[in-house]
N, C-alpha and C positions, 0 to 999 in steps of 0.2 A: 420542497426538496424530497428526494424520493430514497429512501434507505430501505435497499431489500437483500435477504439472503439469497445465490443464485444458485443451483446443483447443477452446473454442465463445469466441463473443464474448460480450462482459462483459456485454452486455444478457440472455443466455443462462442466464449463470449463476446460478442461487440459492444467495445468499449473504446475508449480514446486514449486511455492510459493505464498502468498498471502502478500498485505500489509497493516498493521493495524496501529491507531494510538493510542496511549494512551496517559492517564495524569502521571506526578510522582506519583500524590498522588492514582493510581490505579481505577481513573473513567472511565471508557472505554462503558460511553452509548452511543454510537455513530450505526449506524443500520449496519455496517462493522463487529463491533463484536459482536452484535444481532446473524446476521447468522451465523459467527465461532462459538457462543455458540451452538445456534439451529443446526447444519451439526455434534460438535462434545463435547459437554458437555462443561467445564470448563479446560478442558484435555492443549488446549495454555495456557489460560489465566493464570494457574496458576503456569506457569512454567515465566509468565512476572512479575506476582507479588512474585516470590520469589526472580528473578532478582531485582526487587524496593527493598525487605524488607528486600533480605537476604547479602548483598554484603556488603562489608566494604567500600566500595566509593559510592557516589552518583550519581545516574544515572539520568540528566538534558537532558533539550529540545536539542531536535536532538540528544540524544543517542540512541543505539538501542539494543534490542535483540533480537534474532531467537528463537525460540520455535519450534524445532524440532522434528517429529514423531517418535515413535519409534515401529520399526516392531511386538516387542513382547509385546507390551502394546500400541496397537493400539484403538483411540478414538471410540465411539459407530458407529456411524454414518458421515463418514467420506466423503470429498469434495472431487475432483480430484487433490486437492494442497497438499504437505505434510509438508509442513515446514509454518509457518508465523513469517511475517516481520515486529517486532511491534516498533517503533518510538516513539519516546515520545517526545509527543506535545502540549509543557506548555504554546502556543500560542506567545511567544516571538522571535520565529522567522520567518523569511518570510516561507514561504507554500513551495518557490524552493526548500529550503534548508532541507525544512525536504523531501519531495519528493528526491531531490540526495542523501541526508544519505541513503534511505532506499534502494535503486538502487544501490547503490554503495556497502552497507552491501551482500546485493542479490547475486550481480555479485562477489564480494571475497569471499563468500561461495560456489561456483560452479551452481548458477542456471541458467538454462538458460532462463527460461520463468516465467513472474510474470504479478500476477491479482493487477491492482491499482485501488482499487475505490476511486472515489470520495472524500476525505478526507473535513471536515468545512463545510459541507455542509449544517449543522444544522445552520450555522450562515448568511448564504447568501439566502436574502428577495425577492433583487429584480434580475432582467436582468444585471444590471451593476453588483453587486458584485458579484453573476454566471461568469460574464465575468473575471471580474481579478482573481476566485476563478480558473479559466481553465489555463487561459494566466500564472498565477504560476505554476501550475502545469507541463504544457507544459514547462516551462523553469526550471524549476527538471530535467525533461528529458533531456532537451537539456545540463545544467550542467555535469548530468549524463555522455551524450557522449562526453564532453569535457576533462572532468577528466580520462574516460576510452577508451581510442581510443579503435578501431576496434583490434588493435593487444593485447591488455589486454582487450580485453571484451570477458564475453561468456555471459551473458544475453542480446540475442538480440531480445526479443520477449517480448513488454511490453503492454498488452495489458488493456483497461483502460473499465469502467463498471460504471451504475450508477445505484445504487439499489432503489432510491423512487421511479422511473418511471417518474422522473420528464422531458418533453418532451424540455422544453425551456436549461435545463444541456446537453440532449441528444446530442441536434444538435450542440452546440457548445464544445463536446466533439467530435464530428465527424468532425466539421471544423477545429479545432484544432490540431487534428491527420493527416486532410487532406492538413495543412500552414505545418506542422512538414517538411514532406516529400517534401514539395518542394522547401524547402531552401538549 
């Protein structure tokens, strides 16, 4: 399994999916779906909030949905990803666990490669909570290959982005990616 930090913009990248977070209650400002709006209208989003509003069960933290492209009613402006990974993340559970929901939704839908940005990252001030905001994430992933050994896995390309440009997230997404690999 391949975990790397990427620096080109999410439009850039070729990937098969992207992963997003959302609230139940369908707040989703977070700058992740900023650019899903910006690349391609409201065309995901409102296939997440019919998921919330329209289902007869309730869709709670760490559930997920895929909002999937569809060829004949293709978004305006579109990224190199075609499906998004949206999670819903009502902040009640660890960051791991929403991170492997969403890797693990990914991978039983046949993807094989996904863009993870940065998820909380509106809530992390200093160096330390950037550290634990990584160190979770990175143990998503690592959850991720636990649950899906190499012989049930086909997403093995997860490659991870940090969209404020924030330089002190960057490095420690790169160190991250770089302890992954040699455990």
């Amino acid at each position: 399994m391949n975990l790397a930090y990427v620096h080109e913009k999410i439009e850039d990248i070729k990937a098969d999916c992207i992963m997003a977070t959302v609230r139940s209650n369908k707040y989703s400002q977070t700058k992740v779906n900023w650019v899903i709006r910006q690349l391609s209208g409201n065309y995901y989003h409102e296939q997440v909030e019919e998921a919330l509003t329209g289902r007869p069960i309730y869709m709670g933290d760490g559930d997920v949905c895929i909002a999937r492209h569809d060829d004949e009613d293709r978004p305006r402006r579109f990224g190199m990803f075609t499906d998004v990974i949206f999670v819903i993340d009502d902040l009640f559970l660890p960051l791991r666990d929403i991170v492997a929901n969403g890797l693990l939704h990914a991978n039983d839908s046949g993807h094989e490669s996904i863009i993870l940005p940065t998820p909380r990252t509106e809530m992390a001030f200093d160096m330390a909570e950037k550290s634990v905001l990584v160190k979770q994430m990175i143990a998503g992933v690592s959850k991720f290959r636990r649950q899906r050994p190499h012989t049930r896995r086909c997403l093995n390309n997860v490659m991870l982005v940090e969209l404020s440009g924030d330089t002190e997230l960057i490095q420690l997404l790169k160190n991250g990616a770089y302890n992954f690999h040699r455990r």
